[in-house]
LUMVOTI-673023 format. One record per residue (C-alpha): residue number from 1; x, y, z. Coordinates in pm, 1 decimal. Example, Ala and Ser with C-alpha at 12.3 -4.5 7.8 and 13.67 -1.06 7.14 Angstrom:
<atoms>
  nr        x        y        z
   1   1230.0   -450.0    780.0
   2   1367.0   -106.0    714.0
</atoms>
This chain:
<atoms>
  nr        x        y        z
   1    953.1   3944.2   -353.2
   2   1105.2   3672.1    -83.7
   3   1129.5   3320.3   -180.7
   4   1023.6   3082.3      1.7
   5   1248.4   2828.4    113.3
   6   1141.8   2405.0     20.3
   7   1133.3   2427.3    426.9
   8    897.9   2744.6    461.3
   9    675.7   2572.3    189.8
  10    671.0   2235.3    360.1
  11    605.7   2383.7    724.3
  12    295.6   2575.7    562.5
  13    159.8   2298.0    407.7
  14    201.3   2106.4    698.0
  15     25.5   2337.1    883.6
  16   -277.2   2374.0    693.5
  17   -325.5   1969.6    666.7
  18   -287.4   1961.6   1029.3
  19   -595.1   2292.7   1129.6
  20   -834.4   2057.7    898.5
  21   -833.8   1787.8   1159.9
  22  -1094.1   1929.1   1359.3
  23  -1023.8   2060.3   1753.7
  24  -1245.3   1804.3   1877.3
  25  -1064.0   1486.9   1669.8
  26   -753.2   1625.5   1822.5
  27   -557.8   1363.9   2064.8
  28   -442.3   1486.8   2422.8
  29    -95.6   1612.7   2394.6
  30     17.2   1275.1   2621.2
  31    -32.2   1076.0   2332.0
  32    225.4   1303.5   2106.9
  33    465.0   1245.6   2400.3
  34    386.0    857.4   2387.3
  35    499.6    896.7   2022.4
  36    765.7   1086.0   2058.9
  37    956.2    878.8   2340.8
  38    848.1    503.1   2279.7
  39    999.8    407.6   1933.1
  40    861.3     41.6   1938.4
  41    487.7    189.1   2034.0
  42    211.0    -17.2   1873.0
  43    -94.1    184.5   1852.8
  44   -312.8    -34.2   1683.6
  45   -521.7     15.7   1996.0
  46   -524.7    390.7   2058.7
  47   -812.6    475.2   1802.0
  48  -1049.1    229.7   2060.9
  49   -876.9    400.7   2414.3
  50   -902.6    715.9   2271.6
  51  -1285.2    828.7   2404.6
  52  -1284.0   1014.7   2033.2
  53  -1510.1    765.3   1889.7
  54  -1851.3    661.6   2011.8
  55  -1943.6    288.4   2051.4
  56  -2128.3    270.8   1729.2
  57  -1830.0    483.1   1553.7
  58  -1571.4    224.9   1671.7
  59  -1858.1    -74.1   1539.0
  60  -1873.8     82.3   1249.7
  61  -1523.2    106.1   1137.7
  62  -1416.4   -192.4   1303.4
  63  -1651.7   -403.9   1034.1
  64  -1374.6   -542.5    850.9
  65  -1602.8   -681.4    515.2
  66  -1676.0   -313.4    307.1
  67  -1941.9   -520.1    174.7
  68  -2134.4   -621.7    501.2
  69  -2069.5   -188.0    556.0
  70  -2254.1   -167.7    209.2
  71  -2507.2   -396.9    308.1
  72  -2638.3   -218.5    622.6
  73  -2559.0    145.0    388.2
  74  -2852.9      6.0    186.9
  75  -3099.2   -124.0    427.2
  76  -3066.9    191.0    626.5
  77  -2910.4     17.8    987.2
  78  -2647.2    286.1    897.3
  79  -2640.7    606.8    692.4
  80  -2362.8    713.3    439.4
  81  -2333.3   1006.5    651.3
  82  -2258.7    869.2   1009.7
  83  -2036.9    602.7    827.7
  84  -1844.3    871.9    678.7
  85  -1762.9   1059.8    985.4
  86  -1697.4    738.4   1149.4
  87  -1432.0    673.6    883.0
  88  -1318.4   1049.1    899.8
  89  -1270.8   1069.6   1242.5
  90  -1084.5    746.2   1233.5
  91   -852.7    921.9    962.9
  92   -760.3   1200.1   1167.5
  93   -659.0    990.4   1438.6
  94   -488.0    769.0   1228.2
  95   -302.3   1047.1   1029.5
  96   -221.4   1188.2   1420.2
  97    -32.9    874.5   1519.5
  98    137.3    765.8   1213.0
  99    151.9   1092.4    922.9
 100    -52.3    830.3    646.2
 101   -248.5   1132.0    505.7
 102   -156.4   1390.4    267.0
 103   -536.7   1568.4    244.1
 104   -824.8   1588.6    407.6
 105  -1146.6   1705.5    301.8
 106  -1383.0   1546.0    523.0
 107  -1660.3   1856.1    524.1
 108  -1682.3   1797.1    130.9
 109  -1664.8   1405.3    185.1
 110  -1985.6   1473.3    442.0
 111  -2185.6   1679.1    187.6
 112  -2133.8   1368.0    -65.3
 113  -2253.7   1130.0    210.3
 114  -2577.3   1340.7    296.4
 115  -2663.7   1357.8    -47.1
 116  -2658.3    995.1   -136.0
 117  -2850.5    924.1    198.3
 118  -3109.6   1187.5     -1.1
 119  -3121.1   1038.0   -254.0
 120  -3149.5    664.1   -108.4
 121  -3433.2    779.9     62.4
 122  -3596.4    961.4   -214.7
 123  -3581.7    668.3   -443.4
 124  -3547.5    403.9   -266.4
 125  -3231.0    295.8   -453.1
 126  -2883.0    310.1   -409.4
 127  -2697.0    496.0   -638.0
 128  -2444.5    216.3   -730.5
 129  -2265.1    -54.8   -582.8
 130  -2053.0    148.4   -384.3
 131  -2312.4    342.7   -227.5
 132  -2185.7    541.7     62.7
 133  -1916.0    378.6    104.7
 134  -1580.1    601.8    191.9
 135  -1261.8    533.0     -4.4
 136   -890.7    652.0     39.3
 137   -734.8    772.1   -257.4
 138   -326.7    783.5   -291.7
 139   -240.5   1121.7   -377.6
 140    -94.5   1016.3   -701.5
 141   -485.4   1043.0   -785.2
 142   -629.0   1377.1   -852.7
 143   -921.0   1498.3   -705.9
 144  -1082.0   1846.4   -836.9
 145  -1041.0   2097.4   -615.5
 146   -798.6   1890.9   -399.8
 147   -399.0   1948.1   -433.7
 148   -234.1   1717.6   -566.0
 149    149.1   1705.3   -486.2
 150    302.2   1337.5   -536.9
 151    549.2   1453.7   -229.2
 152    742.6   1691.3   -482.3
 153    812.7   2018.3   -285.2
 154    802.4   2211.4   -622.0
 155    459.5   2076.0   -682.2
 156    309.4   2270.9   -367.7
 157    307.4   2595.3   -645.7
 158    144.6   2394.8   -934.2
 159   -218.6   2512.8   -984.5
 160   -512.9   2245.8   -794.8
 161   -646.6   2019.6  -1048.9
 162   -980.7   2113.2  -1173.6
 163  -1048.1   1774.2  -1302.7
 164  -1096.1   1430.2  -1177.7
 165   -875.7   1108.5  -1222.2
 166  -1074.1    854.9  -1443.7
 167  -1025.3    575.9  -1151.3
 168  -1194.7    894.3   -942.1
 169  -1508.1    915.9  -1183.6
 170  -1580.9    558.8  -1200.2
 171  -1574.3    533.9   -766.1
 172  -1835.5    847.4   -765.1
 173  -2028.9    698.5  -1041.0
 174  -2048.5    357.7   -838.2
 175  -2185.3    583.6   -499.1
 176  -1846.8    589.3   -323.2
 177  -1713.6    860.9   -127.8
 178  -1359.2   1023.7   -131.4
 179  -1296.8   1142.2    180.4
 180   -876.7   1118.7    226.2
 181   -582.5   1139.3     15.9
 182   -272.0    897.8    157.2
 183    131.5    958.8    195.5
 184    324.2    848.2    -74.1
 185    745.0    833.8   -100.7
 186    915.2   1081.0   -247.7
 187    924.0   1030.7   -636.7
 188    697.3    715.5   -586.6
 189   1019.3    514.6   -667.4
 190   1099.4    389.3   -289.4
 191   1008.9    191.5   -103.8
 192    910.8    361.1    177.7
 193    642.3    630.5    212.0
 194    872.5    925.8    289.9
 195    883.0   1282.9    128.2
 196    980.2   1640.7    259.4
 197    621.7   1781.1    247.2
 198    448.4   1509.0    476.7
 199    688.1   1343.7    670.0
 200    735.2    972.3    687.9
 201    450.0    722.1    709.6
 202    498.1    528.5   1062.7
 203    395.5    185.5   1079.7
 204    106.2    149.2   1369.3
 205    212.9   -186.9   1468.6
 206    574.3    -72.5   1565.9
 207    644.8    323.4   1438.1
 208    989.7    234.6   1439.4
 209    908.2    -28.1   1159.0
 210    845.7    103.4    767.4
 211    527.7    124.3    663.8
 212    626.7     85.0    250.6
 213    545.2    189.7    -21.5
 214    462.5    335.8   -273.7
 215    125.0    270.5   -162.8
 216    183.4    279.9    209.1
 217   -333.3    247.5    251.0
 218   -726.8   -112.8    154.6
 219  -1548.7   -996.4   -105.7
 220  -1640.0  -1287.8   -259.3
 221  -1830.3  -1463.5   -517.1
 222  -1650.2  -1807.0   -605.7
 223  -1558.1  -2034.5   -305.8
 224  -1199.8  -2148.3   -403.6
 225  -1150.3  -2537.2   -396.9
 226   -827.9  -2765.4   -521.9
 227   -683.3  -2501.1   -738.3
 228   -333.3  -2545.3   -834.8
 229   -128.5  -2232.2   -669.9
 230    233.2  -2222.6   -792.6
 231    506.2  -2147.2   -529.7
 232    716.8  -1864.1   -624.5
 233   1092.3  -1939.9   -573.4
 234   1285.5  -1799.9   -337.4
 235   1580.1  -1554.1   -470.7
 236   1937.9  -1634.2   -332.0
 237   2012.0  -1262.2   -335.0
 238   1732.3  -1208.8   -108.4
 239   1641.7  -1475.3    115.9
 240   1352.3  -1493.5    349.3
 241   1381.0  -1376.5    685.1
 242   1288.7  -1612.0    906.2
 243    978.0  -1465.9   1023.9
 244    849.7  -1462.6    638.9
 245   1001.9  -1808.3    587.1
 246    814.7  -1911.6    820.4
 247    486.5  -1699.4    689.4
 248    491.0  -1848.7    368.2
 249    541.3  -2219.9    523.5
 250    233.6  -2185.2    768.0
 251     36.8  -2065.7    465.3
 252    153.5  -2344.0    226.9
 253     33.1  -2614.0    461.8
 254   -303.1  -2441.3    559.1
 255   -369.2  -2388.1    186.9
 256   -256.3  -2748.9     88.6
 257   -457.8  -2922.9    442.7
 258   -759.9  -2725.5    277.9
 259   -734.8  -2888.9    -83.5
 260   -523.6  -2716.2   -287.0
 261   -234.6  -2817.7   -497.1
 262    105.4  -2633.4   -400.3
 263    333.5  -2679.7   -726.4
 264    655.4  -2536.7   -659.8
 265    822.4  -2337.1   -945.3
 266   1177.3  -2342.5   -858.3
 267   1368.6  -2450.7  -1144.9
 268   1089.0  -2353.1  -1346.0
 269   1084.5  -1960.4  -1322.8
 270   1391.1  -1732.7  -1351.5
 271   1497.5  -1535.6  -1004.3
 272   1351.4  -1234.8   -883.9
 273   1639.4  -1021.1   -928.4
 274   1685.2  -1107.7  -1320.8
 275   1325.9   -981.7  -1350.6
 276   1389.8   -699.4  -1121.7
 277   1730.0   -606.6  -1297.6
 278   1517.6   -579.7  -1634.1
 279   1226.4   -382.8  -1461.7
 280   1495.6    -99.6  -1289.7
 281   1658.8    -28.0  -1616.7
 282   1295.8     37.7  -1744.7
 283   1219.8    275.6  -1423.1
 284   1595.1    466.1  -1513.3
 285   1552.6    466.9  -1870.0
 286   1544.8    865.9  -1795.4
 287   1852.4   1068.2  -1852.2
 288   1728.0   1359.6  -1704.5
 289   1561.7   1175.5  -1449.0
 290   1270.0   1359.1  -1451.8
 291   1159.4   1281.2  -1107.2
 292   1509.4   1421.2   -904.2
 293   1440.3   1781.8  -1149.0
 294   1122.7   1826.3   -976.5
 295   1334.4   1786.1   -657.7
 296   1623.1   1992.8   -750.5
 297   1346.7   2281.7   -849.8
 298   1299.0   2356.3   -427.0
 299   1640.7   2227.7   -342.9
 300   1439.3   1996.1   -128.3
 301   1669.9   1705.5     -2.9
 302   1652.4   1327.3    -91.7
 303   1474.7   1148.0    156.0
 304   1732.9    831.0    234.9
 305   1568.1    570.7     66.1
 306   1552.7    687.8   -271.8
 307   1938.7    558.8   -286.6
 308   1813.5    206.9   -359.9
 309   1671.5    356.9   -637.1
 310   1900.9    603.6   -795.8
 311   2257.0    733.3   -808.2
 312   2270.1   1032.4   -638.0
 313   2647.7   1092.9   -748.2
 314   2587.2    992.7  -1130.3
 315   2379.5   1087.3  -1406.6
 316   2219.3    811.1  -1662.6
 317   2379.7    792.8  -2000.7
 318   2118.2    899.0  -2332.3
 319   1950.0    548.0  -2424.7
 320   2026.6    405.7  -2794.7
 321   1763.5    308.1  -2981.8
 322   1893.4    -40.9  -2984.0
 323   1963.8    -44.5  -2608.9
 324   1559.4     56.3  -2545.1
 325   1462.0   -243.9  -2850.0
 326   1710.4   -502.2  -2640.4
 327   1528.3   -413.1  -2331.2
 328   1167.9   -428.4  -2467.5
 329   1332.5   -781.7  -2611.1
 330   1377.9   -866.7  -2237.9
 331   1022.7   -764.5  -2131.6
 332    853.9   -957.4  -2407.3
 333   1095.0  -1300.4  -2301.7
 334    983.7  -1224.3  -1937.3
 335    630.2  -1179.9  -2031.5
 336    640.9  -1513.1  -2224.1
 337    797.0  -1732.9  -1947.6
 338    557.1  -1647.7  -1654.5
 339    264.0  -1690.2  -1894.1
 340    416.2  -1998.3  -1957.2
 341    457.5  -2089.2  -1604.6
 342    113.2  -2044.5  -1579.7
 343    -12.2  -2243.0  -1847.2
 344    174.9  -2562.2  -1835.0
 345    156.0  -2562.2  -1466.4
 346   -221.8  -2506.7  -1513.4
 347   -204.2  -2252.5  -1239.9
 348   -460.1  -2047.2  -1088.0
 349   -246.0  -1807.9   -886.2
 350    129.7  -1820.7   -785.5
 351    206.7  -1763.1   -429.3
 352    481.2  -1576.0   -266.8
 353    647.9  -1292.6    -81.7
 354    583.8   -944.3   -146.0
 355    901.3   -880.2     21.1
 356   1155.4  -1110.9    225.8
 357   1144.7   -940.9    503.8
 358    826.8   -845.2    771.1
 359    754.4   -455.0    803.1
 360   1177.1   -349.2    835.6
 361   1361.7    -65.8   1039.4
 362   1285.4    271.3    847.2
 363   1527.5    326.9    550.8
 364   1621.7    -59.2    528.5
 365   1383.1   -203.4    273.4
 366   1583.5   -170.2    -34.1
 367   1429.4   -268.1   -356.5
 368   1155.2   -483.2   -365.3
 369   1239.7   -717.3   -653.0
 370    974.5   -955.8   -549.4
 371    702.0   -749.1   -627.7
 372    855.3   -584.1   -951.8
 373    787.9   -914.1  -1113.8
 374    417.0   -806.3  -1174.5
 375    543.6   -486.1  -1264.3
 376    728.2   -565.3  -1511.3
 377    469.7   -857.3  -1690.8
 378    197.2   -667.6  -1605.1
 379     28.3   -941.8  -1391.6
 380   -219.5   -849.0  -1117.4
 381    -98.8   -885.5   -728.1
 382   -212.6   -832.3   -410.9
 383   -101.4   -860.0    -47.0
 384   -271.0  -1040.4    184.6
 385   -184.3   -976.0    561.4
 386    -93.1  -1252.8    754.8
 387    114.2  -1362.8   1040.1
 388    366.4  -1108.6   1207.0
 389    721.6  -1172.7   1363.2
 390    770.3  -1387.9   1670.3
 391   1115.1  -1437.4   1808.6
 392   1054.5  -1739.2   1973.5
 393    839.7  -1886.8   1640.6
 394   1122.5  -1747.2   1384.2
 395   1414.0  -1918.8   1578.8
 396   1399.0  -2278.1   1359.6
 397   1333.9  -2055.1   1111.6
 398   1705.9  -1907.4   1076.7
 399   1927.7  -1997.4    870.9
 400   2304.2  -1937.6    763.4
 401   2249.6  -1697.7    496.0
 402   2335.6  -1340.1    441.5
 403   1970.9  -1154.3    505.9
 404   1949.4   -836.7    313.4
 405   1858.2   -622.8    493.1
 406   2030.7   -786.9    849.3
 407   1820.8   -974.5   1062.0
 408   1800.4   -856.9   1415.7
 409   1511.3  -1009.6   1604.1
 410   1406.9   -812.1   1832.1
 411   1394.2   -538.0   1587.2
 412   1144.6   -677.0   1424.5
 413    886.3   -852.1   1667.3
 414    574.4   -826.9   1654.0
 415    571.9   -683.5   1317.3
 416    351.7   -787.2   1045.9
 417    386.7  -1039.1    775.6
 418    218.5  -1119.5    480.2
 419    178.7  -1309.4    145.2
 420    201.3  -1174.1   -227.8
 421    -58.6  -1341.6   -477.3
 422      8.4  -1294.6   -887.9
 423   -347.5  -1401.6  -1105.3
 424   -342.3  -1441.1  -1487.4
 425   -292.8  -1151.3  -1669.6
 426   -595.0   -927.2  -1702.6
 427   -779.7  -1134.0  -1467.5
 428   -791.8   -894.5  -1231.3
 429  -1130.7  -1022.6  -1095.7
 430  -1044.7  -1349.4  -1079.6
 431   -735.8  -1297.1   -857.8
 432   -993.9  -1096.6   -625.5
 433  -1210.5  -1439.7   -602.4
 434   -912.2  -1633.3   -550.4
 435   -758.4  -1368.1   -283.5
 436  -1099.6  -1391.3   -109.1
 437  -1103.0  -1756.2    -83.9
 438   -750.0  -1780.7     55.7
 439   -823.3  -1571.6    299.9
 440  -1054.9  -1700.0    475.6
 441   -866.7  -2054.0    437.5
 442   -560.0  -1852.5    615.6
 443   -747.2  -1679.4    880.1
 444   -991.2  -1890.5    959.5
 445  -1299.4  -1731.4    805.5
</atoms>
């Protein structure tokens, strides 16, 4: 019997993703060669120019509040089903111009859709609150029936799960529809959505730019008014680039013009990287690093940024029992500090970076020690978009630091920014109000 080589099994796989999109979703060959030769592309606006989507397909997935798209599901202005190929064909564009998707199963995701739109008109009713309303899954979820590879080359022989995630239950049982699975890095421990099956995820606003990771894919019921929102401080082994320095500065004075109360926390909270340093040794705590086996099984390469993460020339020494105690030790001390933050700061949210950088050349992003604070504490966070790089904005902005990784500005322009929020511990839906209420404050809403 041959055996396959990690290439041969990546090229099929590859090719099967690719015949789902169908012939008709397919973009003109010019647009491949657009790709191909113009490294600082943004195609944000090739979806609209494409001619693939009708009028009422581009209004549809244009509506950027999923709950005015639930709204009109449930009076009937639109039905699950034309929503969901709306959304579909918007995928397969999408996964055409920058490789986000790792399946597709958009005829099953249709079937789902006409159903609820039976049942809807049967009853009357929707079936929950999520009624017809298509969701993206990363693939790190598993969906029965639907591979399920986590970007290991040696998973592509593993049998298909016949048997839902949990989070995947709960999203049918609310009426939504799973229509895509999205790319995730290789290992999910990068920063950058890059394996050997799928190919790197290219950011639309420059595909030069990284699109990170390891979730490189998506309102309100409390208006937000003079809440306290702590300032997180800025690490001195990773200092903002200008364009987020200057990100986080527009945002603290909108925030603070509209009412709130900006406490900053430096000298009150321990730096990034401490809580990072704790949170790797955690992630390598692995001496057979598990994760570089399943590699090693299909001789697959490393994809190059998984050398922020491990050592590809060393091997991690057996843990003591005391060494695994010391650490947990750590974890509990970190836990306790940012809950005190929090409390004697009377905080609602703290307010940061996600990163210090704006979307960053491919391979560049290093590790992320701004959001492993969450990580590690298990706080939620989320990442509100907002702002991108401007040369000509960014130059007060610069100062004479070392930037890790360098700052080049012209690199960079034009590419999108963003701030990191961090709620109370298992107040998950109360960092959702809060997020909702910020952002409208920041864009305008």
């Amino acid at each position: 019997m041959t055996i396959q080589t990690w290439q041969e099994k990546a090229h099929k796989k590859q090719t099967t993703s690719l015949s789902k999109i169908p012939p008709e979703w397919r973009l003109p060959p010019s647009i491949q060669t657009l790709l191909t030769n113009n490294p600082n592309l943004n195609c944000l606006d090739i979806p609209a120019k494409s001619n693939l989507l009708t009028p009422r397909e581009l209004e549809i997935t244009n509506t950027e509040d999923a709950t005015a798209l639930l709204a009109k599901i449930s009076k009937k202005e639109y039905t699950s089903a034309e929503v969901t190929t709306a959304f579909s064909k918007r995928a397969a564009i999408a996964q055409q111009l920058t490789n986000c998707l790792t399946e597709t199963f958009f005829d099953e995701a249709l079937t789902r859709a006409k159903q609820l739109d039976e049942y809807l008109s049967a009853t009357g009713k929707t079936i929950g609150p999520l009624h017809g309303l298509p969701i993206s899954l990363k693939d790190s979820f598993n969906v029965a029936g639907i591979p399920s590879t986590l970007g290991f080359v040696s998973f592509l022989d593993r049998p298909v799960p016949t048997s839902n995630s949990a989070l995947v239950d709960i999203l049918l049982a609310a009426g939504a529809v799973v229509y895509v699975k999205t790319n995730i890095p290789q290992t999910l421990m990068t920063a950058e959505s890059h394996n050997n099956i799928f190919g790197r995820v290219l950011n639309p606003h420059r595909i030069n730019l990284a699109a990170g990771g390891s979730s490189g894919g998506e309102g309100a019921l409390v208006a937000l008014r003079g809440s306290l929102l702590g300032l997180l401080p800025e690490d001195p082994t990773r200092p903002y680039h200008p364009s987020m320095l200057r990100t986080i500065s527009t945002a603290v004075e909108k925030l603070a013009a509209a009412g709130h109360k900006i406490i900053d926390l430096g000298g009150k909270c321990p730096s990034m990287k401490e809580f990072s340093d704790i949170a790797m040794q955690f992630f390598q705590m692995d001496p057979d690093r598990t994760p570089l086996g399943h590699l090693a099984a299909s001789e697959e390469p490393w994809v190059p940024s998984l050398k922020y993460t491990y050592n590809p020339n060393g091997t991690d020494p057996e843990p003591t029992l005391r060494q695994l105690y010391d650490l947990n030790v750590q974890k509990a001390d970190a836990s306790t500090t940012i809950r005190k933050v929090f409390l004697d700061n009377g905080l609602d949210v703290i307010l940061g970076p996600g990163h210090q950088t704006c979307a960053p050349v491919h391979d560049t992003f290093g590790l992320p020690i701004y959001t492993m604070l969450a990580n590690l504490v298990d706080y939620p966070a989320c990442i509100i978009p907002f702002g991108s790089a401007d040369e000509v904005a960014d130059a007060g902005f610069v100062r004479d630091v070392k930037y890790v990784p360098e700052y080049t500005a012209k690199d960079v322009e034009g590419a999108p920014c963003h701030i990191q929020l961090i709620g109370r511990r298992l107040k998950d839906e109360l960092l959702m109000q809060n997020t909702q209420a910020i952002e409208g404050i920041l864009k305008g809403k």
